[in-house]
C-alpha positions in Angstrom: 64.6 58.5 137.6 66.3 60.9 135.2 66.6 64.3 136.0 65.3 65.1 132.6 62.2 62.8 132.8 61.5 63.9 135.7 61.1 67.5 134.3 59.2 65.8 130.9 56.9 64.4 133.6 56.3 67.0 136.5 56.6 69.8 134.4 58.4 73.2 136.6 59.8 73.8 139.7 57.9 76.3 141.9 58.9 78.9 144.3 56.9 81.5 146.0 58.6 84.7 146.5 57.6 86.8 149.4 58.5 90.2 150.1 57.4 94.1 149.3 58.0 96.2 146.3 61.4 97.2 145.9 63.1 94.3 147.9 64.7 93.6 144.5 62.2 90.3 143.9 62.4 90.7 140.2 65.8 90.9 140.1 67.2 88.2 141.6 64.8 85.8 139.2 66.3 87.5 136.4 69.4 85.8 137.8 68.3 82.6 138.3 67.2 82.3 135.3 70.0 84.2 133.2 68.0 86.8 131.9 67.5 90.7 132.0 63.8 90.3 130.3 60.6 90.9 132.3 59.2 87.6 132.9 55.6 86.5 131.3 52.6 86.4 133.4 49.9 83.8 133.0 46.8 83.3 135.3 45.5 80.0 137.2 43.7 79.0 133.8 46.9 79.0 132.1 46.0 82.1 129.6 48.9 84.5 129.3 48.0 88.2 130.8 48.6 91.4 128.7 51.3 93.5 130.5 48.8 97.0 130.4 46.1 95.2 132.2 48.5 93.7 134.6 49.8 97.1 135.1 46.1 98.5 135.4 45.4 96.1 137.7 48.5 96.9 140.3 47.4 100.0 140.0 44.2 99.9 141.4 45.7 97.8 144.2 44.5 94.4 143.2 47.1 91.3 143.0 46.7 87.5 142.6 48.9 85.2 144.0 47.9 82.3 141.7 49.3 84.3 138.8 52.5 82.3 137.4 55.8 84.5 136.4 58.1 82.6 133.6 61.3 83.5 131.7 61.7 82.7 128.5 65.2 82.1 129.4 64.3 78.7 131.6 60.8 78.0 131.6 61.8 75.1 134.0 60.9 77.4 137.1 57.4 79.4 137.8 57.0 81.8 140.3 54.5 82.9 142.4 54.7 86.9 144.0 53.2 88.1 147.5 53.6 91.7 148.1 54.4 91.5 151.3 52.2 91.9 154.1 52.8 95.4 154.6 51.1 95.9 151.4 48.1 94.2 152.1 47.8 93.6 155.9 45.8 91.2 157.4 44.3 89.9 154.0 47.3 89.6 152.0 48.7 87.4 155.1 45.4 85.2 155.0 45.8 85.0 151.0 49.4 83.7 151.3 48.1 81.4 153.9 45.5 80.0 152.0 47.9 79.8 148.7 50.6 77.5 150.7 47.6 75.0 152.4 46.1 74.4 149.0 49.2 74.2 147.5 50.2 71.6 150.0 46.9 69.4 149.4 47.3 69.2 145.8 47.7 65.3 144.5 49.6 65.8 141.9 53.6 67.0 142.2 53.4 69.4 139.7 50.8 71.8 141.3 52.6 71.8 144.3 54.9 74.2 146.1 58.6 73.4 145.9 59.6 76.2 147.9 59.5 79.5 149.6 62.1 82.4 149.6 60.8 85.1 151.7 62.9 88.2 150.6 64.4 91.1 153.3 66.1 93.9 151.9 68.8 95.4 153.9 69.1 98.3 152.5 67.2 101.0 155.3 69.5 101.9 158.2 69.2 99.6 161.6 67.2 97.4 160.1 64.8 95.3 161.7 62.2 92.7 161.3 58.8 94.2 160.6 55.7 92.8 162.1 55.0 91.7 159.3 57.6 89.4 159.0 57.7 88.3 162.3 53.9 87.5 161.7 54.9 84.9 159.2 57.4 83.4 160.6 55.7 83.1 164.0 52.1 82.1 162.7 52.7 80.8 159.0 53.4 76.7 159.4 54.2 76.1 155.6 55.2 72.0 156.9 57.1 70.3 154.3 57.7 72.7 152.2 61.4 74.7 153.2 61.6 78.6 153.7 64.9 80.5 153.3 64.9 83.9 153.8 66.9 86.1 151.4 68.8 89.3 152.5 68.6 91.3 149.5 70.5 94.2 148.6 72.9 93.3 151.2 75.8 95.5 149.6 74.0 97.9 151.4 75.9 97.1 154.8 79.4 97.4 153.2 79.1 101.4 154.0 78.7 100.6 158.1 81.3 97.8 157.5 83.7 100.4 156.0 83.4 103.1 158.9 83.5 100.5 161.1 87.3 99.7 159.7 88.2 103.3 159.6 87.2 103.9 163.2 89.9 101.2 163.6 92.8 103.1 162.0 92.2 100.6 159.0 93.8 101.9 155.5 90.8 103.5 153.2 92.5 100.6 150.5 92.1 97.6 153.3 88.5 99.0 154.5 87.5 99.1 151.2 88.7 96.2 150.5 87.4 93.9 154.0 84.2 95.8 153.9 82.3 92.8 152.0 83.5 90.3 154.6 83.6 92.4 157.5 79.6 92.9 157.0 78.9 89.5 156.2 81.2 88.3 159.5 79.0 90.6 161.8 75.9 90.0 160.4 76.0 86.1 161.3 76.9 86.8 165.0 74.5 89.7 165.2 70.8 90.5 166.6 68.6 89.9 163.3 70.3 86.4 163.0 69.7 85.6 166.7 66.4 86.7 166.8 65.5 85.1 164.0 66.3 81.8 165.0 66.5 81.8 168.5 63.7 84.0 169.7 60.5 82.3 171.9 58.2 84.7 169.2 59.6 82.8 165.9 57.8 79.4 165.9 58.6 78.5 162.7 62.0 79.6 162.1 63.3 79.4 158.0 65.5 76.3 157.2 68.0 78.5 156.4 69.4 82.4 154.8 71.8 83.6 152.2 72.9 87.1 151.9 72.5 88.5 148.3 74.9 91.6 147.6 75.0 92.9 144.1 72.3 91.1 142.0 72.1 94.2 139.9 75.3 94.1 138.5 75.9 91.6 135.5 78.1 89.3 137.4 76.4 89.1 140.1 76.2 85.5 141.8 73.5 83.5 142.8 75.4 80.0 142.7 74.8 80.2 146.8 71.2 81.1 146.4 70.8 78.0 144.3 73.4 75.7 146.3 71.2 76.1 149.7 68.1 76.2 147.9 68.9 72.3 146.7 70.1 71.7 149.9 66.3 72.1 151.7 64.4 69.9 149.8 63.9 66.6 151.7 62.4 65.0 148.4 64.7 63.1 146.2 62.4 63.7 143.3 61.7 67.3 143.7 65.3 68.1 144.4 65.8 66.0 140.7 63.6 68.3 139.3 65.0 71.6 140.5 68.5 69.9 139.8 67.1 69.9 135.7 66.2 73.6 136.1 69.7 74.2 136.4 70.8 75.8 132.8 73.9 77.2 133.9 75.0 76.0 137.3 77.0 73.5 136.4 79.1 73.6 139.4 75.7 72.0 141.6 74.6 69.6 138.8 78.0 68.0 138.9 77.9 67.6 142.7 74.8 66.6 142.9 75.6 63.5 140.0 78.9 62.8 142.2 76.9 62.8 145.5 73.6 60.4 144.0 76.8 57.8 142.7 78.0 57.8 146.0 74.8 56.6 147.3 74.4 54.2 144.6 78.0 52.7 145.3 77.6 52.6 149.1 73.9 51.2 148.9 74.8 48.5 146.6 77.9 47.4 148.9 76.3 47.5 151.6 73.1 45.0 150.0 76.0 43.3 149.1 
């Protein structure tokens, strides 16, 4: 089916984000979807929510998962926000729970879950996993539906990556320069990477991670964010449908035509 019925028919493509307040969730959907606006907040009834009582409410603690976030700028996505489980502890872990097995047993495609991006800022010094997060990840089975964990604010590293340089006799105008990929080469060999898909405690690892430097700046770039995110869903339809949201990546819908005309030649050959 068209990419484009398949959006008339199913409707949006939808992600829940997980992580705590200031992990930069916000703005990375800003990016997605091409925006700088706040997006608009409608409950499980569809009704849209005034922004003051949806400020009152966070204030006095209270949060609902089933609450839908939309941009303007491409209503083909909806999000779904946990706090984190820092936030709310044991219950806020039980509500995600809850929200990912219902999600699972709804009928129709549209009301499902698409996908998960659990968000990690990297931006405190020796950072670790929290208990929190090694609780999901160890007790959360979310089955079909793929979890890629996002290391926000990863610019944050480029500091150690630049001392590490200098210790080295490196130029200030090289370390300055190799800082980016210096940090991004010894985060993939080292211990959060390891532990995170290797370690006896993680039962149910993430399908895969991206590292997000930058997404505050206007040109930052999320083309890998989106690139991977296609790349996890197992279902030819649903991966249609998050190929429509694409407004602006035109780099994936291309590969993505190229790839399904492949198929189509090989299949047909091979029938042949």
């Amino acid at each position: 089916m068209d990419p484009s019925k398949i959006r008339k028919k199913i409707g949006r493509f939808r992600i829940l984000v997980i992580g705590r307040a200031n992990a930069g969730k916000t703005t990375i959907l800003q990016r997605v979807c091409n925006t700088r606006e706040n997006p608009e907040i409608y409950n499980s009834a569809g009704e849209k929510i005034d922004a003051t009582v949806l400020m009152a409410s966070t204030e006095r603690g209270e949060h609902d998962i089933e609450n839908e976030m939309v941009f303007r700028s491409n209503p083909g996505f909806v999000f779904h926000d946990s706090r984190g489980f820092e936030a709310g502890g044991e219950s806020e872990f039980d509500k995600v729970k809850a929200f990912i097995v219902g999600r699972s047993k709804e009928t129709r495609l549209r009301n499902k879950l698409h996908a998960i991006w659990y968000c990690i800022p990297m931006d405190e010094a020796s950072r670790s996993f929290t208990k929190g997060e090694i609780k999901f990840f160890s007790q959360c089975d979310t089955g079909i539906i793929p979890v890629m964990v996002l290391f926000t604010k990863f610019d944050a590293l480029y500091d150690v990556a630049y001392a590490e340089l200098r210790s080295k006799r490196v130029s200030m105008e090289e370390a300055e320069e190799q800082a980016p990929k210096h940090a991004e080469e010894s985060f993939a060999v080292g211990s959060q990477l390891k532990f995170l898909y290797h370690s006896k405690d993680i039962r149910h690892p993430p399908r895969c991670h991206v590292c997000l430097p930058n997404m505050d700046k206007d040109d930052a770039d999320c083309g890998q964010l989106i690139k991977l995110t296609a790349g996890t869903l197992d279902d030819e339809v649903v991966e249609q449908l998050f190929v429509s949201t694409q407004q602006t990546n035109l780099e994936l819908c291309m590969t993505y035509a190229v790839e399904r005309y492949l198929y189509i030649v090989s299949f047909t050959r091979h029938e042949r």
